[in-house]
N, C-alpha and C positions, 0 to 999 in steps of 0.2 A: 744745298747751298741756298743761301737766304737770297729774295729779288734785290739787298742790297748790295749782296754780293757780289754776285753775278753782274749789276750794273757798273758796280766797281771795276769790276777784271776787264767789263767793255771798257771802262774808259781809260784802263792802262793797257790796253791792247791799241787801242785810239793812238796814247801817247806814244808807244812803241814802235809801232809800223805792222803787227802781225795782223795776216789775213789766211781765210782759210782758205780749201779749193773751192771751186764754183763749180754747177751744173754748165753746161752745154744751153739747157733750157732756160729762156727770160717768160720773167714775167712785169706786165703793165700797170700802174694800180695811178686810180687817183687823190690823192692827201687833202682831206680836210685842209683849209685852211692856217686855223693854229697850227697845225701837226708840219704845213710844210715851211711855217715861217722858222716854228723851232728846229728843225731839219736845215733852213738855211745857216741858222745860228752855229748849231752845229759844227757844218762843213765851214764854217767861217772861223770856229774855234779852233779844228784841229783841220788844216789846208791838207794834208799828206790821204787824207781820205775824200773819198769824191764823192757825192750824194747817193750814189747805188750803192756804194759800198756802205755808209752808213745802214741807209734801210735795211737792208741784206743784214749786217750785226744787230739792228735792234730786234730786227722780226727775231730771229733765231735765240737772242736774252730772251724776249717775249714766247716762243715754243715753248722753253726750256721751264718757264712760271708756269703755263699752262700745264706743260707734264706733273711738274712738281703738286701741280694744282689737284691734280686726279683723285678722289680718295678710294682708299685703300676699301673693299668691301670683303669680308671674311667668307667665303665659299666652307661648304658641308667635307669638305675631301681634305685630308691633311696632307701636304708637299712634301716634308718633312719634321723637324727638331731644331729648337733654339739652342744658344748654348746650356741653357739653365735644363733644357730636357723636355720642354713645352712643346706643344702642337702648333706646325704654323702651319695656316690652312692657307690653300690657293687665293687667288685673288680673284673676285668673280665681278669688280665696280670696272671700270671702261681701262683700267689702266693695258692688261693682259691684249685686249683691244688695238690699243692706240699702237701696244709696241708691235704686235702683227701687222700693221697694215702700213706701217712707217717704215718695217722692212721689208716689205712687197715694193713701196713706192721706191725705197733704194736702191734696189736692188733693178726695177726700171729703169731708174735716172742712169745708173751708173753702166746699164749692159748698151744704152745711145751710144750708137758711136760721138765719138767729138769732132767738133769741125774743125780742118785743116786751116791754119794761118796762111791768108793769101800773101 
């Protein structure tokens, strides 16, 4: 999916009301300036999301570029066959990487217990 894309489906996600689940875990950050004005603009355009939740959808459009971003690095050892019958070799550039260690980190988030609603 192109970053146009993807920015797209946020902002009809925006329009819609869909939200994903959340961690248990926050986190604190501080915004550049422009970045929190446009962030007010934002939550000013679309009321039904509240400023965490936006950040929370941009950062995640923004993971999703950076993944996309990865390049592909052609490793010595073949994984398998394309359809046409070609050699695909393993992936040896950061991607193989990123997706190990993003599901260790899930796999953390998701075994915290969650806090009870007082």
């Amino acid at each position: 999916m192109s970053h146009d894309a993807n920015f797209r489906k946020l902002l009809d996600d925006w329009r819609d009301g869909a939200a994903a689940t959340r961690t248990a875990r926050t986190y604190s950050v501080r915004l550049p300036l422009d970045d929190a004005a446009r962030l007010g603009a934002l939550a000013e355009m679309f009321p039904g999301r509240t400023a965490e939740q936006l950040i929370t959808e941009l950062l995640g459009a923004a993971l999703s570029e950076v993944a996309a971003a990865m390049p592909y690095v052609a490793g010595s050892k073949v994984i398998s066959t394309d359809e046409q019958g070609d050699p695909v070799y393993e992936d040896t550039g950061p991607m193989p990487r990123f997706l190990e260690l993003t599901r260790k980190h899930r796999r953390a988030l998701a075994a915290r217990p969650k806090k009870k609603p007082r």
